[in-house]
C-alpha positions in Angstrom: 20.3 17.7 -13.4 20.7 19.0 -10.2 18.8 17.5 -6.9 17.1 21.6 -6.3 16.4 21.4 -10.3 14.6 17.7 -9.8 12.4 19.2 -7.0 11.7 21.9 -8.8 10.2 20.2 -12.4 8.5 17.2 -10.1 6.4 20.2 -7.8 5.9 21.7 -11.4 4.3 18.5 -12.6 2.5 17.8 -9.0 1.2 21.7 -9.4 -0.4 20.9 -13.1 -1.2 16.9 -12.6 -3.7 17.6 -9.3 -5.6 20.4 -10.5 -6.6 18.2 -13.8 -7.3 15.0 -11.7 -9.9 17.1 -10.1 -11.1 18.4 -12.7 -12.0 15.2 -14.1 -12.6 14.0 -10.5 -10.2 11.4 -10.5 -9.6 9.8 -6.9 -6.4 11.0 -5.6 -4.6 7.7 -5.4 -1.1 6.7 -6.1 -2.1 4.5 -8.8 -4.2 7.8 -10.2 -1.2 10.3 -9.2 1.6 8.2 -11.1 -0.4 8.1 -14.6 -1.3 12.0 -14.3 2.4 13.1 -13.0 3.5 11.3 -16.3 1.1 12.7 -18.6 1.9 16.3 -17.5 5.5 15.4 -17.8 5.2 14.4 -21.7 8.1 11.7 -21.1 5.3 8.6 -22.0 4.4 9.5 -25.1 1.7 6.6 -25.5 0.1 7.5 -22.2 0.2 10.7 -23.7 -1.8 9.7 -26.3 -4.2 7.1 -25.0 -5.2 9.2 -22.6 -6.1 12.7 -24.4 -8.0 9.6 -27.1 -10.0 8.9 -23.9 -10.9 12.7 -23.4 -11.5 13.3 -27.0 -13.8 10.3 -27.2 -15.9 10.5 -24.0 -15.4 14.6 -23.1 -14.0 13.2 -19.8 -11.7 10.9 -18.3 -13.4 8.4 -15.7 -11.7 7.1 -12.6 -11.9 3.3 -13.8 -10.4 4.4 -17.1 -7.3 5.9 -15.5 -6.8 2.7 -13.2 -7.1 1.2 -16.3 -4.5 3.4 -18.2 -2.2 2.1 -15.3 -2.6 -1.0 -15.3 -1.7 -0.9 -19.2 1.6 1.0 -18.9 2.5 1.0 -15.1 1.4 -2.7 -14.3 5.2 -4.0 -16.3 6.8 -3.0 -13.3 5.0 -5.6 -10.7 5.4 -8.2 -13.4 9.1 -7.4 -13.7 9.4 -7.6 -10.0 7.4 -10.8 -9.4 9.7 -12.5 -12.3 12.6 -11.3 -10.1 11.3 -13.5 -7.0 10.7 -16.4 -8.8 13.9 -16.0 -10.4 15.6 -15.8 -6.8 13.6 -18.5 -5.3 14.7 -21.0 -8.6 18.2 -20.3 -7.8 18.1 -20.9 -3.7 16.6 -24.6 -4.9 19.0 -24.8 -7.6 22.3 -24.0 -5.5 20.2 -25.9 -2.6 20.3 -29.3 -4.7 23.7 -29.0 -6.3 25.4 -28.4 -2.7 23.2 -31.7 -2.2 24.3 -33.4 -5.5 28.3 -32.1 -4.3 28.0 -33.7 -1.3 27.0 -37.0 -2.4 29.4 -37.2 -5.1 31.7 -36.2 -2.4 30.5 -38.8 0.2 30.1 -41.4 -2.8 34.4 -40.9 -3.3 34.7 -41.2 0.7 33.0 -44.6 0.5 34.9 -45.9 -2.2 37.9 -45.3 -0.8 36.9 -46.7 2.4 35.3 -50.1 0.3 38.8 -50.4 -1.6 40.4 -50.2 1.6 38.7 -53.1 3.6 38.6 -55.1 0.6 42.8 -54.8 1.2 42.6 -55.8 4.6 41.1 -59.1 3.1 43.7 -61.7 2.7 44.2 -65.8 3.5 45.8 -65.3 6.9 43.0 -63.5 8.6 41.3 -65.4 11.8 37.5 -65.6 11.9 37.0 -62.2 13.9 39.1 -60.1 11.7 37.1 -61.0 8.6 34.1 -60.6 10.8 35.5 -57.1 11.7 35.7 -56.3 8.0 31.9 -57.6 7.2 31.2 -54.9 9.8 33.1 -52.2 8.6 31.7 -52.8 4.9 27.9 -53.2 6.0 28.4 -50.3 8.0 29.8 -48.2 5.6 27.1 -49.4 2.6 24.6 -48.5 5.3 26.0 -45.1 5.0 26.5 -44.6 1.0 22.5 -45.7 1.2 21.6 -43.3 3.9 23.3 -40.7 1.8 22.1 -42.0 -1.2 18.3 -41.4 0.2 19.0 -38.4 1.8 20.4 -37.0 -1.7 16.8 -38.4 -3.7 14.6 -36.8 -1.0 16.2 -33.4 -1.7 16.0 -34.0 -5.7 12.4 -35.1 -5.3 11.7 -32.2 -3.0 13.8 -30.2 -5.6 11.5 -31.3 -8.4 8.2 -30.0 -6.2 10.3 -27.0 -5.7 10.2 -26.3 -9.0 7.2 -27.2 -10.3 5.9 -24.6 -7.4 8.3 -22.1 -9.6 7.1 -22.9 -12.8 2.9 -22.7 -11.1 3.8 -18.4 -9.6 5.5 -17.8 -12.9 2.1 -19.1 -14.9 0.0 -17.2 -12.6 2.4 -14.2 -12.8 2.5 -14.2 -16.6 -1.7 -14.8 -16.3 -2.3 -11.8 -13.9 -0.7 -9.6 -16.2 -2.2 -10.7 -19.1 -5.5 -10.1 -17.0 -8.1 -7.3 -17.1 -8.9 -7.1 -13.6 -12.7 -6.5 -13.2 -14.1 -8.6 -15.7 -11.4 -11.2 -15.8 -11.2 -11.2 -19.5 -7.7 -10.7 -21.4 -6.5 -6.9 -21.5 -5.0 -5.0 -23.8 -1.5 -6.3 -23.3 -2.6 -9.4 -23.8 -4.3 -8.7 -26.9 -1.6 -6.6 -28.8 0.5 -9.7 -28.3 -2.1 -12.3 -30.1 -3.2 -9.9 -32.9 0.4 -9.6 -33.4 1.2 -13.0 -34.0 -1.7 -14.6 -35.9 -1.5 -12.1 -38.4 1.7 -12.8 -39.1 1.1 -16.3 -38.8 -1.8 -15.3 -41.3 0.5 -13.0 -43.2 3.4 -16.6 -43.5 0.4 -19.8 -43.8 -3.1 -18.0 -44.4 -5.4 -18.8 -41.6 -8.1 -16.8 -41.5 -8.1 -14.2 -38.7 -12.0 -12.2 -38.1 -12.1 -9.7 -35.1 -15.3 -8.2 -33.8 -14.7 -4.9 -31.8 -17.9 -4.0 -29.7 -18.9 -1.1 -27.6 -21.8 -0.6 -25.4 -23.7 2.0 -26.2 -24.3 5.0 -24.2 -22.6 3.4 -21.4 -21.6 7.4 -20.2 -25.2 7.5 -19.2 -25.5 4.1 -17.0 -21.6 6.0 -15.2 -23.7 9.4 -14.5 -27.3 7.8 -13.6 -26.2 4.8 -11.7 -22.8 5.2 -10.7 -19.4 4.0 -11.9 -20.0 0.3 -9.2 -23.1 -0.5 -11.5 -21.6 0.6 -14.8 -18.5 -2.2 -13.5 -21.6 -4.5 -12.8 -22.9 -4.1 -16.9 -19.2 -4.1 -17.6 -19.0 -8.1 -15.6 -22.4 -9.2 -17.2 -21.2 -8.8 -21.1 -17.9 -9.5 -20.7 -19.3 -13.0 -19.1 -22.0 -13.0 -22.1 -19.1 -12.2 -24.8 -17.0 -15.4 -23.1 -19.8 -17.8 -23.1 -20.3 -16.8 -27.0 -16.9 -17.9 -28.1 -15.0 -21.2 -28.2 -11.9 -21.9 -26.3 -9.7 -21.0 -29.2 -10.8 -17.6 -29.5 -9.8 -14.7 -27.4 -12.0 -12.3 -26.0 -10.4 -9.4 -24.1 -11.3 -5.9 -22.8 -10.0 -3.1 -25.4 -10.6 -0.4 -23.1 -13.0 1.3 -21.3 -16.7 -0.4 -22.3 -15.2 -1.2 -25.9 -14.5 -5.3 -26.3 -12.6 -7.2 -28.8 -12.8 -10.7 -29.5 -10.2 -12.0 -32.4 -11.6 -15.2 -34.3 -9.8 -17.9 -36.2 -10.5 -20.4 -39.0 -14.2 -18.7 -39.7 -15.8 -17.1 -42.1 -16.1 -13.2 -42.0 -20.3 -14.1 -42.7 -19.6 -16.8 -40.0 -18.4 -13.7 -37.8 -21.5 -11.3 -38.4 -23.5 -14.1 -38.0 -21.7 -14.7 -34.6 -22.2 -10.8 -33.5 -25.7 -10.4 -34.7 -26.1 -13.1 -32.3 -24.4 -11.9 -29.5 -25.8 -8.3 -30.4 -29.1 -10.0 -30.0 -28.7 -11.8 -26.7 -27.0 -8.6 -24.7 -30.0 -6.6 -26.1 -32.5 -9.3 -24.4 -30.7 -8.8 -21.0 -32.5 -7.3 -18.2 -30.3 -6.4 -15.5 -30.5 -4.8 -12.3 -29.1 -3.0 -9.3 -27.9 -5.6 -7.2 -28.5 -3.2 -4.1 -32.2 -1.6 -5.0 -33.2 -4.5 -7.9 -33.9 -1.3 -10.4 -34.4 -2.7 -13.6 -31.6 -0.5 -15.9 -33.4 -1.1 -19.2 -32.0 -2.8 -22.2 -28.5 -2.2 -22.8 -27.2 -2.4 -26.1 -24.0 -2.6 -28.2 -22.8 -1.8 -31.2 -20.5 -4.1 -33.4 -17.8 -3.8 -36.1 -16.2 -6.8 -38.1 -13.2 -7.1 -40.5 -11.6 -10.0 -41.5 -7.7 -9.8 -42.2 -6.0 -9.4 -44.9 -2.7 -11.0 -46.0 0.4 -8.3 -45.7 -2.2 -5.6 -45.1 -0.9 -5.3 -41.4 -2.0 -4.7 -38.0 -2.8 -1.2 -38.1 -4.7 -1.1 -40.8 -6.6 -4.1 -39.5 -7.6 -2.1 -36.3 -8.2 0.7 -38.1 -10.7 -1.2 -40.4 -12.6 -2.9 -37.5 -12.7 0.8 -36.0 -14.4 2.2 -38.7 -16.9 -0.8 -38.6 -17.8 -0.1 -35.5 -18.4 3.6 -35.8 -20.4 3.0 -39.3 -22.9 0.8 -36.7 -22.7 3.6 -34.1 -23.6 6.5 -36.9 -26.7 4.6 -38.3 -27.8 4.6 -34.8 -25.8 2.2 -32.8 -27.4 -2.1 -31.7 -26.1 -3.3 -35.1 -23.3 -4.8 -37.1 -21.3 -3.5 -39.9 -18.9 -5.1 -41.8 -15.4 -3.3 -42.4 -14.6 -2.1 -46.1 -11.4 -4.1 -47.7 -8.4 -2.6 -46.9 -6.8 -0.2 -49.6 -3.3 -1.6 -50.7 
């Protein structure tokens, strides 16, 4: 393609992406820009996709759910280049300590040479200085190999530091992507990954694998009354309430938008309704407020689907199953729990 042609298609795609971010009064930010510019352009067909769901589902796309959209699909590229740093900074220590290691091997040859070499000078004929001049020569010269020697662990010990510094950014790296920003929870990357492998851990040994999806309900009402900061605040309060409900093992993560997942493992699928009645119960019983004007914003409530996983069945149809348990609660009036139907082989 020609440079005129390029301009061309990207003011096409700038003409049609800013008109619809308005429309849906999306902040004009670059974050905002790149995942509109890509859904006019029709080259991400998952953004594609995930987005017009979002419209489909809620009539409208809100401006946390299109930062969100990037951090899902955009956020791969600051991961790639943090990994790229670390990468550069392991090998300035690595090519640090073996220029280090080099030049002690290389000062370790010196000084046997020059050991091998007084020990020749030792012989029946020498006077009392001269063998004193060779004590000197040889504790000077050990004094050196140790010096060396010292110098050489320092380094490696600072090496090992070094390192272990790496090994620390690359953790936090790995975490921050795995990381839904405002409620700290795991996102969506990081869930696709888990469900991924336990049911096909499931699928090889047959551990039992429950997931509860949950969605607040009417949460497009608390957005247009209070504001999209206090709908954040609602969003912090039961994604804390959903992580205190859970042991360690289990992973609770933000699905998207105001819908939660949690996946659950070694329990019962009655264990698992039990669990989200409970949970169901306690998010109903909160009473939170505005933390600017303390307005009370009335019970909030969610709606729950569960589905325990079948051997073979698949990921897909597992998510699909816990979908539809989540709607069945949501058409019999939503602040409920239903219990997916058994997959259909």
């Amino acid at each position: 393609m020609e440079y005129s042609e390029y301009q061309d298609q990207a003011a096409e795609y700038m003409r049609l992406a800013i008109p619809l971010m308005k429309k849906h009064g999306i902040a004009m930010t670059p974050a905002n820009y790149a995942v509109w510019y890509e859904y006019v352009s029709g080259k991400n067909v998952a953004l594609k996709e995930s987005l017009e769901q979002h419209i489909d589902e809620h009539n409208q796309l809100t401006d946390q759910q299109s930062r969100e959209l990037y951090e899902r699909f955009f956020d791969r590229e600051r991961e790639q280049s943090a990994l790229f740093e670390l990468r550069q900074n392991l090998k300035h220590v690595l090519v640090e300590v073996l220029s280090y290691v080099n030049t002690g091997l290389s000062n370790s040859k010196e000084s046997n040479s020059h050991l091998n070499k007084c020990l020749e000078k030792l012989h029946s004929d020498m006077s009392g200085e001269e063998v004193k001049d060779v004590i000197q020569e040889i504790l000077a010269e050990t004094r050196t190999a140790m010096s060396a020697g010292s110098m050489l662990t320092q380094r490696l010990n600072s090496a090992v530091s070094d390192m272990q510094n790496i090994k620390k950014d690359l953790e936090d790296a790995k975490r921050q992507a795995n990381t839904d920003t405002l409620t700290k929870l795991a996102n969506r990357k990081a869930f696709d990954g888990v469900i991924e492998k336990v049911t096909r851990d499931a699928d090889n040994s047959g551990i039992e694998v429950c997931m509860i999806f949950c969605n607040l309900d009417y949460f497009k009402k608390i957005n247009d009354v209070h504001g999209s900061i206090v709908g954040d605040q609602v969003l912090k309060v039961v994604a804390a309430s959903l992580k205190d409900a859970v042991k360690g093992r289990d992973l609770v993560c933000r699905y998207g938008g105001e819908e939660f997942a949690i996946i659950i493992l070694n329990t019962s699928l009655d264990n698992v309704k039990k669990l989200a009645e409970n949970i169901r119960i306690e998010i109903a019983a909160k009473r939170i407020q505005r933390k600017d004007t303390r307005e009370s914003l009335g019970a909030i409530t969610m709606s729950f689907g569960v589905a325990r996983y079948f051997p073979s069945e698949g990921v897909e149809s597992f998510l699909q199953r816990a979908d539809r348990a989540l709607y069945m609660s949501k058409d019999k009036g939503r602040n409920r729990v239903s219990a997916a139907p058994v997959p259909i082989f």
